[in-house]
C-alpha positions in Angstrom: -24.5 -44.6 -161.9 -24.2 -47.9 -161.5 -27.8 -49.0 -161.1 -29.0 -46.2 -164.3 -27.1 -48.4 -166.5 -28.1 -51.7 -167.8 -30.0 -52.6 -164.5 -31.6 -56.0 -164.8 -35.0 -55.3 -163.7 -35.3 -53.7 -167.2 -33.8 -56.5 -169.2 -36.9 -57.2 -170.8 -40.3 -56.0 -171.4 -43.0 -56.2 -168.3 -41.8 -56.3 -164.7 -41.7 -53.0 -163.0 -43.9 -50.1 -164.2 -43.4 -52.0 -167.7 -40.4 -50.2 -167.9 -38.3 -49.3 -171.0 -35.0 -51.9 -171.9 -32.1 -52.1 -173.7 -34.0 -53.1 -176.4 -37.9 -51.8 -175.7 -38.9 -47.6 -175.8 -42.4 -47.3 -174.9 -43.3 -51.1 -175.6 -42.2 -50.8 -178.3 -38.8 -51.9 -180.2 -39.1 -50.2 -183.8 -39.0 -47.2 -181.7 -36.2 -47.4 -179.9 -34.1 -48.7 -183.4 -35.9 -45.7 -185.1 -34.4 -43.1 -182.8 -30.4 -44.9 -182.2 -30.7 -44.5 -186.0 -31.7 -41.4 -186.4 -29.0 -40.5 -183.8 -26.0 -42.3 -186.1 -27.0 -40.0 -189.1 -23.5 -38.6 -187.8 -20.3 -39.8 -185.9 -19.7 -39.9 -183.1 -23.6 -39.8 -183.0 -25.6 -36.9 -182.0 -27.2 -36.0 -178.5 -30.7 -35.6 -177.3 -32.3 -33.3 -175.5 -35.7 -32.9 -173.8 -37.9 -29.4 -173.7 -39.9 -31.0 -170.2 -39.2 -33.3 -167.4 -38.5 -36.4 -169.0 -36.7 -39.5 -166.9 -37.2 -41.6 -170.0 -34.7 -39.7 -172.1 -32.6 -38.2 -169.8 -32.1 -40.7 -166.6 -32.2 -43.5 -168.9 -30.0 -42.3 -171.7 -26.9 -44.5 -171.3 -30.0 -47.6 -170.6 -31.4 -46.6 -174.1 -27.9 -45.6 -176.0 -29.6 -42.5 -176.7 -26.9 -40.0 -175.7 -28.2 -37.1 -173.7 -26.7 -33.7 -173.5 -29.1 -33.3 -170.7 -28.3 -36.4 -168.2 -29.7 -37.2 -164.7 -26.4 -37.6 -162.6 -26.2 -36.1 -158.9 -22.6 -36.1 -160.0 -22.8 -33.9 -163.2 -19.8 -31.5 -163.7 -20.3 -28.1 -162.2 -19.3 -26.4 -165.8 -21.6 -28.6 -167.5 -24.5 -27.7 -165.6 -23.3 -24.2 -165.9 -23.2 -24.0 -169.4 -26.8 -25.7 -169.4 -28.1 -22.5 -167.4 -28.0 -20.3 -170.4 -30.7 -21.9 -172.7 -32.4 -24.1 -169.9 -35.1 -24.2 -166.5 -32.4 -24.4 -163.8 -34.1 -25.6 -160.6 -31.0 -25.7 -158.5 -32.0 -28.9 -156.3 -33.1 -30.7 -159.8 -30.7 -32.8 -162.1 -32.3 -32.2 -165.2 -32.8 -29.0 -166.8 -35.4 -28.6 -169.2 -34.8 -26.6 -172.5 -36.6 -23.3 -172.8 -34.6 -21.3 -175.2 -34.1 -24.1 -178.6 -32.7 -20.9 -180.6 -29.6 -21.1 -178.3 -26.6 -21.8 -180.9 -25.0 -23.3 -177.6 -27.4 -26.3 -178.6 -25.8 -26.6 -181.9 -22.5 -26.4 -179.9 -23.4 -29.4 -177.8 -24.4 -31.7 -180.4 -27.5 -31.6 -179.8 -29.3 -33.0 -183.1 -32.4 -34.4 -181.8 -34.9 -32.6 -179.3 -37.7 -34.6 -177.5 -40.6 -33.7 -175.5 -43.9 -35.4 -174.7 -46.1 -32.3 -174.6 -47.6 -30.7 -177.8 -47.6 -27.3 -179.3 -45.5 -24.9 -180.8 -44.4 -26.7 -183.9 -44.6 -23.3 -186.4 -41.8 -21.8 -183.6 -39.9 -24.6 -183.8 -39.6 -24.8 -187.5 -38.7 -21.2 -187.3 -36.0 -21.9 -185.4 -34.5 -24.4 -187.7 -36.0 -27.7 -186.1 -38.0 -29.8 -188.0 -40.8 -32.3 -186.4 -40.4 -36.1 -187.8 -43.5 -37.7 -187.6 -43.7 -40.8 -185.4 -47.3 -42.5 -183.9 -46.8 -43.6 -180.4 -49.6 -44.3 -177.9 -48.2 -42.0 -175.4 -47.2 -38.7 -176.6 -44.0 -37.7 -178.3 -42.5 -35.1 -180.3 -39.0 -35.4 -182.3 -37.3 -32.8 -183.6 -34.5 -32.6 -185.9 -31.9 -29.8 -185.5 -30.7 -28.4 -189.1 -28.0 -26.2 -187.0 -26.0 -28.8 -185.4 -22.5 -28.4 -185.1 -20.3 -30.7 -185.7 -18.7 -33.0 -182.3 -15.2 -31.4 -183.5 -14.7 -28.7 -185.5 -12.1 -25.4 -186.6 -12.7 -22.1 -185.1 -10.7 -19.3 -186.4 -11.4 -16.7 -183.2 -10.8 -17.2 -179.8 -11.8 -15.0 -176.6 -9.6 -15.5 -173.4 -11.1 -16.1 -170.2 -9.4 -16.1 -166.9 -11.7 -18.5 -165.5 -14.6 -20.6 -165.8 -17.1 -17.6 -164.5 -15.8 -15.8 -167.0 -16.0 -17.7 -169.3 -19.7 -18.7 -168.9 -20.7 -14.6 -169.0 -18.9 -14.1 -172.4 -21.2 -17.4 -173.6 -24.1 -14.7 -174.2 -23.7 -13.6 -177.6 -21.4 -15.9 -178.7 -21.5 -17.5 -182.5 -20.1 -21.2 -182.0 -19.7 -21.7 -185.6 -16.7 -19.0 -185.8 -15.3 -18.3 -182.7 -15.0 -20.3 -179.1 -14.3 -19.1 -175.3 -11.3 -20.5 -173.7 -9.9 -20.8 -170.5 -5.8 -20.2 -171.0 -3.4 -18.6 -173.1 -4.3 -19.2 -176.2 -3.3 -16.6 -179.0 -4.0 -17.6 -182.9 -1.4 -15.8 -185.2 -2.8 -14.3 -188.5 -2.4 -15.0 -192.2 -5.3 -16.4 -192.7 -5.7 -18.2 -196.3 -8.6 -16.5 -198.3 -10.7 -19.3 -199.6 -8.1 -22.5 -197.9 -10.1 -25.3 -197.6 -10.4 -27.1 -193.8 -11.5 -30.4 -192.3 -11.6 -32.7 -189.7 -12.2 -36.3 -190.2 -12.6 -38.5 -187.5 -10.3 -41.3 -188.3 -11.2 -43.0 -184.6 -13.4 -42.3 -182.3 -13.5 -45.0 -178.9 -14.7 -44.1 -175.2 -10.9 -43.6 -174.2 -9.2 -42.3 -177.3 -10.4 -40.2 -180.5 -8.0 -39.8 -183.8 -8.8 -36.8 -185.7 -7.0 -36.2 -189.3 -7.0 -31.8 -189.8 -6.6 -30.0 -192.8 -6.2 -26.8 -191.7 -4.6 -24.4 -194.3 -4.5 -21.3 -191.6 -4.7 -20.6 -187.7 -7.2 -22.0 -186.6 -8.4 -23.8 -182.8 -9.8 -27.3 -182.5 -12.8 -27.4 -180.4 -14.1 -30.5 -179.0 -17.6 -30.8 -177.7 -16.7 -33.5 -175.0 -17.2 -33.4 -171.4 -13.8 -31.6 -169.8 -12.4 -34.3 -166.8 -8.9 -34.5 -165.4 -7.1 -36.9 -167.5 -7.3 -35.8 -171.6 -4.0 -35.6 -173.1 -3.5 -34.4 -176.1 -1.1 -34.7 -179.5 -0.2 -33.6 -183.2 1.7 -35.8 -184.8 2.8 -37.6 -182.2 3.7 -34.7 -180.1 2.5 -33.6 -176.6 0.2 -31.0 -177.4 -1.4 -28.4 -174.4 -5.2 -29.0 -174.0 -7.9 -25.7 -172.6 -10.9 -25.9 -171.2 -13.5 -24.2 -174.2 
């Protein structure tokens, strides 16, 4: 972690393997503003994923302030990788996990709003699949795709299917429609009277690495799901009162 962050051998362009910076991609630095840009089209911004084995993107991602859903870290959550091995490659002595299946909605679910790979062909699937191909010339190859499915980093779900546990949890995945419904760990019940036609929302009044203020306008029952990593720690409140927090 500490030395895939920021190092200083890639402070600037040249030096070893003319490696990418904080502010060069590829030697070049219209790309890499290019692609943080296209990532802030929401916020909190949207993550990247790669389709091959890709260091650049992935083990460089926090380097780049590209975030990954992807990553490089020996010390990656078990449940994160877990949920990876449903649309991905899983070599189980590997870090990264290479997307195979870009239909999954549990791409949508994870932010992911910008794919990346570096080896050509398959574009007419892609588009199928609701990605669309930005054109961008590089030197080396590279292929961007925008997701038209992403979810949204937070967002109202107005079914929920218990789990006992996180192997559970991870089987009932298959099938799942993010958009409507989530899986969660805990005792979680949603009462009825629903609202036919009630508006909802979530606005994100503040959103920092150690605290994010949401504002919901929720006219029925309804589950807030938060694509974030789940760590010992989160705490949770409505209106200023302790609220209880479920791994989803």
């Amino acid at each position: 972690l500490l030395v895939g962050s920021n190092r200083p051998m890639n402070t600037r362009e040249g030096g070893w393997k003319h490696q990418d910076s904080t502010r060069i991609l590829m030697h070049r630095e219209d790309l890499l503003r290019t692609l943080r840009t296209w990532v802030h089209t929401a916020e909190p911004p949207l993550r990247t994923d790669t389709t091959d084995f890709n260091p650049r993107f992935t083990t460089s991602a926090s380097l780049l302030r590209l975030p990954s859903a992807n990553g490089d870290n020996p010390m990656a959550p078990l449940r994160m990788l877990a949920y990876r091995g449903l649309f991905t490659k899983v070599v189980p002595w590997e870090r990264q996990y290479p997307v195979t299946m870009p239909e999954s909605p549990l791409l949508d679910a994870a932010c992911v709003g910008l794919l990346i790979r570096t080896q050509g062909g398959g574009d007419d699937a892609l588009a199928r699949l609701g990605w669309v191909r930005v054109p961008i010339e590089t030197a080396e190859p590279l292929f961007v795709y925008f997701n038209r499915e992403v979810l949204p980093r937070y967002r109202l779900v107005e079914t929920v299917h218990r789990a006992r546990d996180a192997a559970e949890a991870q089987a009932m995945l298959r099938g799942l429609d993010p958009r409507i419904a989530a899986v969660v760990e805990g005792p979680v019940t949603l009462p009825g009277g629903a609202v036919p036609g009630a508006p909802e929302r979530v606005k994100i009044l503040r959103y920092t690495p150690g605290s994010v203020e949401l504002e919901i306008d929720a006219r029925r029952a309804a589950f807030l799901v938060a694509a974030e990593g789940w760590f010992p720690g989160w705490k949770a409140a409505i209106d200023g009162r302790s609220a209880p927090l479920y791994p989803a």
